[in-house]
C-alpha positions as CSV (number, residue, x, y, z in Angstrom):
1,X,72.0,103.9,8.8
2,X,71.7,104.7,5.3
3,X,74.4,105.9,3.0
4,X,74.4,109.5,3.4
5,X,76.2,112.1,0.5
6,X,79.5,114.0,1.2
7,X,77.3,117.2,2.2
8,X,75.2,115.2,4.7
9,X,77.9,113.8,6.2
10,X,79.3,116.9,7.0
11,X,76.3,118.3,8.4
12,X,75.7,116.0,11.1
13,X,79.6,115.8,11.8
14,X,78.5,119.3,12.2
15,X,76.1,119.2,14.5
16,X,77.6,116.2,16.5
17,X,80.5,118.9,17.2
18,X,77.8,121.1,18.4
19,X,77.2,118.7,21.2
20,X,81.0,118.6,22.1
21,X,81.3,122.1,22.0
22,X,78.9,123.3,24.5
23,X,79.8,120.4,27.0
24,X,83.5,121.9,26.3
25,X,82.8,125.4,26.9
26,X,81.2,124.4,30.1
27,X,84.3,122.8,31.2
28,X,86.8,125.6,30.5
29,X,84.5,128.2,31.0
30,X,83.8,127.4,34.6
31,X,87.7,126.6,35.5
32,X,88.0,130.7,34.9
33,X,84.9,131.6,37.2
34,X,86.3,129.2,39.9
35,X,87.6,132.3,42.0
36,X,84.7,134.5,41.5
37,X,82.2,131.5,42.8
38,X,84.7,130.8,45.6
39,X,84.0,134.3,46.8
40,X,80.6,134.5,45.9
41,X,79.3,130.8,47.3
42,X,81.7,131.1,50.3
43,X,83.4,127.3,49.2
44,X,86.3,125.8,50.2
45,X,88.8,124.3,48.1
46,X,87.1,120.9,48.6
47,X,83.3,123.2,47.3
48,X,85.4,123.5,44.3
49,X,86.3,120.8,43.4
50,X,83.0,119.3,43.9
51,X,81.4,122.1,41.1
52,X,83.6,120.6,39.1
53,X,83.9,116.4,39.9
54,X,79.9,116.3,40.6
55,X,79.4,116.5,36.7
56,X,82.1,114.5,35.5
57,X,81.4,111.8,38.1
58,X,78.0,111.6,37.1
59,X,79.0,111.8,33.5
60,X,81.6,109.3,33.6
61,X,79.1,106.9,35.7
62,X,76.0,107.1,33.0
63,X,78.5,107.4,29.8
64,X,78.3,103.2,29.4
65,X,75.0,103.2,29.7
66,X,74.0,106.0,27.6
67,X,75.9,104.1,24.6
68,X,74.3,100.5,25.3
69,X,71.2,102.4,25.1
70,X,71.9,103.9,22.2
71,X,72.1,101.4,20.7
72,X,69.0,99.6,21.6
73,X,66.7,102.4,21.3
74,X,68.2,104.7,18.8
75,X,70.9,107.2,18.3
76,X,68.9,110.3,17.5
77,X,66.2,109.5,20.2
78,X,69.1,109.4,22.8
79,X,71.0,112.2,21.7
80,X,67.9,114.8,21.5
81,X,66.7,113.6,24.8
82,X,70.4,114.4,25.8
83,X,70.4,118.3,24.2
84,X,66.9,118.7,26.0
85,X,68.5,117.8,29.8
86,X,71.5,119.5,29.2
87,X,70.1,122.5,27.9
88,X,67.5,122.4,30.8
89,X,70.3,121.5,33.5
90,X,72.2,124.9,32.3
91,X,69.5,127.0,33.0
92,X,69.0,125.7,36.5
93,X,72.9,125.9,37.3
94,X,72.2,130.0,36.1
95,X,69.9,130.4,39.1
96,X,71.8,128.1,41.6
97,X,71.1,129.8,45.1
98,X,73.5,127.9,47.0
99,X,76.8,125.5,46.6
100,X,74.6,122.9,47.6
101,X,72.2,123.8,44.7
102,X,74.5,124.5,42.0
103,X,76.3,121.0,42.7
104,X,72.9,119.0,42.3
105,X,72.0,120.7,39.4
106,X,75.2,120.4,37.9
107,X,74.4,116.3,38.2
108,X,70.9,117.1,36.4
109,X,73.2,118.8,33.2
110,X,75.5,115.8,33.6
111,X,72.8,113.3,32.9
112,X,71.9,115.1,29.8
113,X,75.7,115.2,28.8
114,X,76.3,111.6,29.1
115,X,73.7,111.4,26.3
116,X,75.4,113.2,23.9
117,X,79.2,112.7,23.4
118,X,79.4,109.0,23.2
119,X,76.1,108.9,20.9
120,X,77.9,111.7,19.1
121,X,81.2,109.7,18.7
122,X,78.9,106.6,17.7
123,X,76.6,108.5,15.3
124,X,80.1,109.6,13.4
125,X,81.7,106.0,13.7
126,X,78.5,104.8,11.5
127,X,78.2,108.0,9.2
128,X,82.3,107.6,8.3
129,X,82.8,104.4,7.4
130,X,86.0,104.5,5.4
131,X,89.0,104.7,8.0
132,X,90.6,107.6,6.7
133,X,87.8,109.4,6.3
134,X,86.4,108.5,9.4
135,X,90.0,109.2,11.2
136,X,89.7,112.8,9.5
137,X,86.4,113.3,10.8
138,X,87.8,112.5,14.7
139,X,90.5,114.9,13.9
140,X,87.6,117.9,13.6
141,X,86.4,116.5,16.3
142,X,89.3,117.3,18.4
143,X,89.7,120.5,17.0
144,X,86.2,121.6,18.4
145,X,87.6,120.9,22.1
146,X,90.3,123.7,21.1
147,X,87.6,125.7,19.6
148,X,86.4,125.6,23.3
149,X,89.4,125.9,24.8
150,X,90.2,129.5,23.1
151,X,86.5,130.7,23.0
152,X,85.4,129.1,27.1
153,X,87.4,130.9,29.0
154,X,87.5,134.4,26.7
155,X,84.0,134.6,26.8
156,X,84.0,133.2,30.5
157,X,86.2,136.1,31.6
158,X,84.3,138.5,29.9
159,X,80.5,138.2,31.4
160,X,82.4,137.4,34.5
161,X,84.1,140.8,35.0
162,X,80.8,142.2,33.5
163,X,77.8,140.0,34.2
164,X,78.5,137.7,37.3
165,X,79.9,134.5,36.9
166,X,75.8,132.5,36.6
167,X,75.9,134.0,32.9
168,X,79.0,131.1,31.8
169,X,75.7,128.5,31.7
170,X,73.6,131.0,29.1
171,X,76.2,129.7,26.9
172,X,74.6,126.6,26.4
173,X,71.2,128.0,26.0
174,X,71.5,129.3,22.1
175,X,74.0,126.2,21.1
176,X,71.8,123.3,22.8
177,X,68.6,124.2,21.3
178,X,70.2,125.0,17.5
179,X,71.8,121.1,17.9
180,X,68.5,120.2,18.9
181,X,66.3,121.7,16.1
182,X,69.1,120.7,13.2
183,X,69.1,117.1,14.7
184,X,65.4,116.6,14.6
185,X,65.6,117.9,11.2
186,X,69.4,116.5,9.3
187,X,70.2,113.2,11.3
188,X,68.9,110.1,10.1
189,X,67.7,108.0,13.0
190,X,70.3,104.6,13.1
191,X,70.6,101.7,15.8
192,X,72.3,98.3,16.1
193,X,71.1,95.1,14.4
194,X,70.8,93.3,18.1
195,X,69.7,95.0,20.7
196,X,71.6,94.8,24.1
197,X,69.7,94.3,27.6
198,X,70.3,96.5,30.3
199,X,72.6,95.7,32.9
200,X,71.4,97.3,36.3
201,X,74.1,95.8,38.3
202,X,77.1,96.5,36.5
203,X,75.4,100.3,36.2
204,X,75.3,100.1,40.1
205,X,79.0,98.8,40.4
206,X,80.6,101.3,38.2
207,X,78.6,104.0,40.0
208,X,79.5,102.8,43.7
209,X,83.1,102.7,42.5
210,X,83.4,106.2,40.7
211,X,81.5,107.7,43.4
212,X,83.4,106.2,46.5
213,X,86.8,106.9,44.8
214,X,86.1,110.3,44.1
215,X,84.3,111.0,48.2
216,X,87.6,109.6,49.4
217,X,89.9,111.4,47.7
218,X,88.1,114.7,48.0
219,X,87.3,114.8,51.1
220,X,90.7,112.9,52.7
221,X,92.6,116.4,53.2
222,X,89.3,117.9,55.8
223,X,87.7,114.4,57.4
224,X,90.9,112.5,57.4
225,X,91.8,109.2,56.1
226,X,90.4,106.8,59.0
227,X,86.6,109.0,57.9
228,X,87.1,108.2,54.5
229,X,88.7,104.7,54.9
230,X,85.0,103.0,54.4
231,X,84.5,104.8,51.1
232,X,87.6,103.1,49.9
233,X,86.6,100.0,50.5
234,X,83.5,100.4,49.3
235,X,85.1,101.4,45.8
236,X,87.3,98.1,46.2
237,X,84.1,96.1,46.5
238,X,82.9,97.5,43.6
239,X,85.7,97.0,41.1
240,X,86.3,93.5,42.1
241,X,82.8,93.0,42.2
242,X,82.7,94.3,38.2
243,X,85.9,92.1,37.2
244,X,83.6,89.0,39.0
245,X,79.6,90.0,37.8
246,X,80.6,91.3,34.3
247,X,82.0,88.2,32.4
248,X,79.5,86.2,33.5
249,X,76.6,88.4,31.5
250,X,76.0,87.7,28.0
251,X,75.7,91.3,27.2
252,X,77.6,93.0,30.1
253,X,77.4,96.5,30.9
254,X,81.0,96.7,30.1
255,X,82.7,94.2,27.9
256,X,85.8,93.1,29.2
257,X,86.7,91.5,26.5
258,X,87.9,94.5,24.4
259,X,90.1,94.8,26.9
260,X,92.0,92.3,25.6
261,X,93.2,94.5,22.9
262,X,96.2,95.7,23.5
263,X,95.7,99.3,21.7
264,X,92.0,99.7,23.0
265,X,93.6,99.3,26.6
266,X,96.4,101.5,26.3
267,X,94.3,104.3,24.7
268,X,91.8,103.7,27.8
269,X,94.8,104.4,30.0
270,X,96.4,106.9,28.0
271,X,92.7,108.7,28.2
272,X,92.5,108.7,32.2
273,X,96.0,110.0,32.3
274,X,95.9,112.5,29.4
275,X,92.3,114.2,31.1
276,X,93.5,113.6,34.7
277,X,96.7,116.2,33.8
278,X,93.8,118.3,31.7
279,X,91.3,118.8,34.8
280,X,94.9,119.2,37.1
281,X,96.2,121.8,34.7
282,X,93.0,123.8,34.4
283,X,92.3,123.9,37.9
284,X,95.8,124.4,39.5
285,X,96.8,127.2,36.9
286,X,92.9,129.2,36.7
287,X,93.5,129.2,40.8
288,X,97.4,130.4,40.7
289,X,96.3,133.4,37.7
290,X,93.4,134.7,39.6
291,X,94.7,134.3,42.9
292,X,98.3,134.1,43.5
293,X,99.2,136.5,40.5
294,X,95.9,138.7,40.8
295,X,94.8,138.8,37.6
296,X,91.1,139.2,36.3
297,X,89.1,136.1,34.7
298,X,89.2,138.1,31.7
299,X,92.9,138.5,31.8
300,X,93.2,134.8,33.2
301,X,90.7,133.5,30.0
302,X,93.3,135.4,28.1
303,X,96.2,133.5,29.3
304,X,94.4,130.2,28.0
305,X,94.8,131.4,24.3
306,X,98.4,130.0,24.4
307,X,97.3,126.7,25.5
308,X,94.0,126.7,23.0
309,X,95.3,127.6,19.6
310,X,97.9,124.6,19.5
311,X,95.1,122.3,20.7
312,X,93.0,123.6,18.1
313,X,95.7,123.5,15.0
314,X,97.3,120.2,16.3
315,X,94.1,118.3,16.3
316,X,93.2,118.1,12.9
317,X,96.7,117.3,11.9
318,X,96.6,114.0,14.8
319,X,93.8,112.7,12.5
320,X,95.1,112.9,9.8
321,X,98.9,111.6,10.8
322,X,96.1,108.8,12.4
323,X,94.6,108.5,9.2
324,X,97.9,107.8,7.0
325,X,100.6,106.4,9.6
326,X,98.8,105.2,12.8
327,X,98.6,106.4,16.1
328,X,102.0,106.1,17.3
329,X,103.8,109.3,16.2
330,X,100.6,112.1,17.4
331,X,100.7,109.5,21.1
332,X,104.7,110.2,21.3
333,X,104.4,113.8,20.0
334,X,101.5,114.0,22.7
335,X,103.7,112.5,25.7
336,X,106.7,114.5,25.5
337,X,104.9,118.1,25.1
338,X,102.8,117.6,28.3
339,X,105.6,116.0,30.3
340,X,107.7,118.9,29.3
341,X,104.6,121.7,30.0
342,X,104.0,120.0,33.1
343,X,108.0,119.6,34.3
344,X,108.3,123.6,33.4
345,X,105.0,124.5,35.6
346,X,107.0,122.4,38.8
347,X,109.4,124.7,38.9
348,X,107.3,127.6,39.2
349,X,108.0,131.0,41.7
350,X,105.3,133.0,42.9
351,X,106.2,135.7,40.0
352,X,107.8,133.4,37.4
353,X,108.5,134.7,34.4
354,X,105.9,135.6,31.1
355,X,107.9,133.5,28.9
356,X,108.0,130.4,31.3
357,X,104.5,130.4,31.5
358,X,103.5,131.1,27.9
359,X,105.7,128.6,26.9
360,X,104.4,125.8,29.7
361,X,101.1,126.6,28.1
362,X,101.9,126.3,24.4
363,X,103.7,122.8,25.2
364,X,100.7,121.5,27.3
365,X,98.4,122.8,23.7
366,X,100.1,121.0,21.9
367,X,100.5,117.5,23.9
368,X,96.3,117.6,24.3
369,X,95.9,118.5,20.5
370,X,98.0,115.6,19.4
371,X,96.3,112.9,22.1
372,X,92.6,113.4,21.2
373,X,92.6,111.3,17.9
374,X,94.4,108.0,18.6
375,X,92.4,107.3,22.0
376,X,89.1,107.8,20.2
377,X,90.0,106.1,17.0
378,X,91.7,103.2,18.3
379,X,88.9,102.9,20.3
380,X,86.5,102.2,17.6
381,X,88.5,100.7,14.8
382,X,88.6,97.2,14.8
383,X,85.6,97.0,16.9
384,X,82.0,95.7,15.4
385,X,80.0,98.5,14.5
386,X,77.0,97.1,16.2
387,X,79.4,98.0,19.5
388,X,80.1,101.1,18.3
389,X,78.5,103.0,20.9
390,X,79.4,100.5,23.6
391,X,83.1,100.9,22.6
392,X,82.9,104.8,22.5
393,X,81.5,105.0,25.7
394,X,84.4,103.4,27.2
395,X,86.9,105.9,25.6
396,X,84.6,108.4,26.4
397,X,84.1,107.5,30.2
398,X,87.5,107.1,30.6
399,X,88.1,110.6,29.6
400,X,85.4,111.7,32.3
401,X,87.0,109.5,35.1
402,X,90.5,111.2,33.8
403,X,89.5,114.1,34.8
404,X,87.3,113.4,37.9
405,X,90.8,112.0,39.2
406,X,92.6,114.6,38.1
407,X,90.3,117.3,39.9
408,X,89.8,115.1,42.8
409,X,94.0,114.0,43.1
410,X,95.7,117.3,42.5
411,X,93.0,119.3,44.5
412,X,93.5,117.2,47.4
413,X,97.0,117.9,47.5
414,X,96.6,121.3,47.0
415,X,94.2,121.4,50.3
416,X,96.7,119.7,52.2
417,X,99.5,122.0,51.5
418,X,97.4,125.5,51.8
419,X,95.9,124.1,55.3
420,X,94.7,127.9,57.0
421,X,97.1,129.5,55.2
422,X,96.4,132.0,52.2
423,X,96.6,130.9,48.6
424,X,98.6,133.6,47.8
425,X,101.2,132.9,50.5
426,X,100.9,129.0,50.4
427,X,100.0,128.4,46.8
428,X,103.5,127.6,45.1
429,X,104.9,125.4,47.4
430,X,101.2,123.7,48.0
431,X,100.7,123.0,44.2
432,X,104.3,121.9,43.1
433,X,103.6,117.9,44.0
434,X,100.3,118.2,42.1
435,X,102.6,119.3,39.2
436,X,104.8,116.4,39.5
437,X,101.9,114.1,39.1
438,X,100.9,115.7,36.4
439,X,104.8,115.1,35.1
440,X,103.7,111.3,35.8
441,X,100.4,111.5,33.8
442,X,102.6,112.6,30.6
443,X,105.1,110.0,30.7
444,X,102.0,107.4,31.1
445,X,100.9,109.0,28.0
446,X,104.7,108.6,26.3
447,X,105.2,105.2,27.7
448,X,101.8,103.6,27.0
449,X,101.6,105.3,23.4
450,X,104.9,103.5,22.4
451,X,103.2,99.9,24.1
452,X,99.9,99.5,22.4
453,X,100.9,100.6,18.9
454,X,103.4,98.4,17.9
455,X,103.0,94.6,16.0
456,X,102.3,92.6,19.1
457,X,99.3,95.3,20.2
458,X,98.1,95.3,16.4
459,X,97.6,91.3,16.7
460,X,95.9,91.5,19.8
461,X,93.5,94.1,18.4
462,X,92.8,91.7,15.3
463,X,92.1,88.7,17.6
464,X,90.0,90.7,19.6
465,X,87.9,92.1,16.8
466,X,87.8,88.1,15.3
467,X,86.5,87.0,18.7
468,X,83.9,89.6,19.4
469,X,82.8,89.1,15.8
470,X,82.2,85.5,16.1
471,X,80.8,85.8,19.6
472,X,78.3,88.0,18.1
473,X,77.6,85.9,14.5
474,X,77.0,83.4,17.3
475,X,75.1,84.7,19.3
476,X,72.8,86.2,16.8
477,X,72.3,82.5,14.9
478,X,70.8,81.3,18.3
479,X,68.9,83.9,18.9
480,X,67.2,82.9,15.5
481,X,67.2,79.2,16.4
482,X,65.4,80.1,19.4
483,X,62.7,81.9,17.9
């Protein structure tokens, strides 16, 4: 890629956040019109959850891929063809008919969206090359997902209570083809020096394994655990079957090798937990406004704003804390706020109090502002940058898989508990486990931030960089041997 000015740089920062922004919005918006589709499409808890876990599935199963591809074929190529299906998948979830229908097409926009974050993150890891700059840049970044946060389910609410709930996917429409028109015209076009071959099998694996997981836990509450027994095993099959198939490729789907990193291993953990207590949070408390409390979406989006301003002022400040002092401080800052928003939320009553609530939300802001930054930039650093996209696919996928888990765990305890009862009479006592786990997911986040950022990770993340760099040098001489 070639060296682009200060103001260019911007720009396609710019229009890279464009891409996170409407795949955001999407998110938060639809947690508000949950209720309102639940009425409309007739769908059970389990219908729900699957509106929700059939795109991030999907995205978290195509997110590897989409980066490898990347960088084969080109940044720009993969990211407009990404706008185009996403934009085009939004329009079709507007005219869903059916549960049924607006679940597949929901898969169609999360092919397109597995094009466009990772690229994103990859296309900003090449632009901003000087760590603090680039840290900096991943803080905006961040901010954008509280930009969503605040504006998703506001706006959500709004066409709800006034338009139906199909008009939350016109957001997309305006945003996807602006990114689209400024990208053909204001990002330069970048790729890596070696090209990596596809892996088909390891694509299979992972999406046998996120895809089994996900059926079993969904559906374990309705079919039982002896239906859903052969699921789980066929997700144990695939994972061992990745830890066996992948280190024997040469250029493996995923590279187990950065896992040897101690920092690029605890901030893949730290991202599962950290967006397994996001997709837990949004759906338990969207469900317990709207239908235990009986508020509007438009007075539910409201109830959000707590949560999303923090996100959106903490963010930039993680990167740069990032930037000058390393990840530790914005990982411990992140672990205690959302163990204490999630501890406060367990001990919830049917009518507990305004100030309890605002302040679970402003804690829970905070925790997700701070966490953003340090799993995406130690991701990257210290990685080659002809990986770039390979490596940011792998933070970016276990984000998506966070919060497929999260969905698919916490929702599944909630069906158990509410059985035939009523949410409004069963929904406390039903909910308060799923709380506790999310108590677990923020400690992960405390414990694991403290683990992989001090010396001993730091030298495992230097070897690990050393390695893959003269694996690669390596590899690339005999490639030239060879020809």
């Amino acid at each position: 890629m070639p060296e682009l000015s200060p103001r260019r740089r911007l720009l396609v920062l710019a229009i890279c956040c464009m891409s996170l922004l409407i795949v955001s919005l999407d998110v938060t918006a639809l947690n508000v019109a949950l209720p309102a589709m639940q009425r409309d499409l007739h769908a059970s808890t389990s219908g729900l959850q699957w509106t929700i876990d059939a795109y991030t599935l999907v995205l978290a199963s195509l997110l590897m891929l989409a980066g490898s591809t990347a960088d084969r074929v080109g940044r720009k190529r993969v990211f407009m063809a990404g706008l185009v299906v996403f934009t085009a998948g939004s329009a079709l979830c507007s005219l869903a008919p059916s549960l049924d229908a607006l679940v597949a097409f929901r898969m169609i926009q999360a092919v397109g969206g597995s094009m466009l974050n990772p690229v994103a993150m990859s296309i900003i890891t090449n632009t901003f090359t000087d760590p603090r700059e680039r840290a900096r840049a991943i803080g905006v970044w961040g901010a954008v997902v509280g930009i969503s946060m605040a504006a998703g389910p506001m706006v959500a609410g709004v066409l709800v209570e006034t338009v139906g709930w199909r008009s939350i996917f016109w957001l997309n429409l305006p945003v996807g083809l602006a990114a689209l028109l400024l990208t053909l015209r204001c990002v330069p076009e970048s790729r890596a020096p070696k090209a990596r071959r596809p892996d088909p099998v390891g694509q299979l694996l992972v999406i046998a394994l996120f895809g089994a997981l996900t059926y079993a836990i969904i559906e374990a509450p309705a079919a039982g655990l002896a239906s859903v027994l052969p699921f789980a095993a066929v997700a144990l099959a695939a994972l061992l079957g990745l830890l066996w198939y992948e280190p024997r490729r040469d250029e493996p789907l995923i590279d187990l090798r950065f896992f040897h990193s101690a920092p690029f291993s605890g901030a893949t953990v730290i991202a599962i937990s950290a967006f397994a207590a996001l997709g837990g949070f949004l759906f338990l408390s969207t469900l317990y406004l709207q239908n235990v409390r009986g508020l509007s979406a438009l007075h539910a989006g409201l109830w959000m704003l707590p949560m999303a301003v923090p996100t959106f002022l903490c963010a930039p400040l993680s990167g740069r804390l990032v930037g000058s002092r390393g990840p530790r401080l914005p990982l411990l800052i992140a672990g205690v706020a959302m163990t204490a928003s999630a501890v406060l939320f367990a001990g919830f009553e049917a009518e507990t109090s305004d100030v309890t609530l605002f302040l679970g939300y402003v804690l829970f802001g905070i925790g997700f502002g701070f966490v953003n930054a340090p799993i995406t930039n130690t991701a990257v650093s210290g990685m080659p940058r002809a990986q770039a996209g390979v490596a940011a696919a792998v933070a970016s996928t276990s984000r998506q898989l966070g919060q497929t888990l999260g969905v698919a765990v916490v929702g599944a305890v909630l069906a158990s508990g509410v059985g035939a009862s009523s949410y409004r009479e069963a929904f406390v006592s039903a909910a308060n486990p799923g709380w506790w786990i999310l108590v677990g997911c923020g400690l992960a986040v405390l414990v694991l931030g403290v683990l992989s950022s001090g010396r001993w990770a730091r030298e495992t993340a230097s070897r690990t960089a050393e390695r893959l760099q003269s694996d690669e040098v390596r590899q690339v001489a005999g490639a030239s041997e060879r020809a």
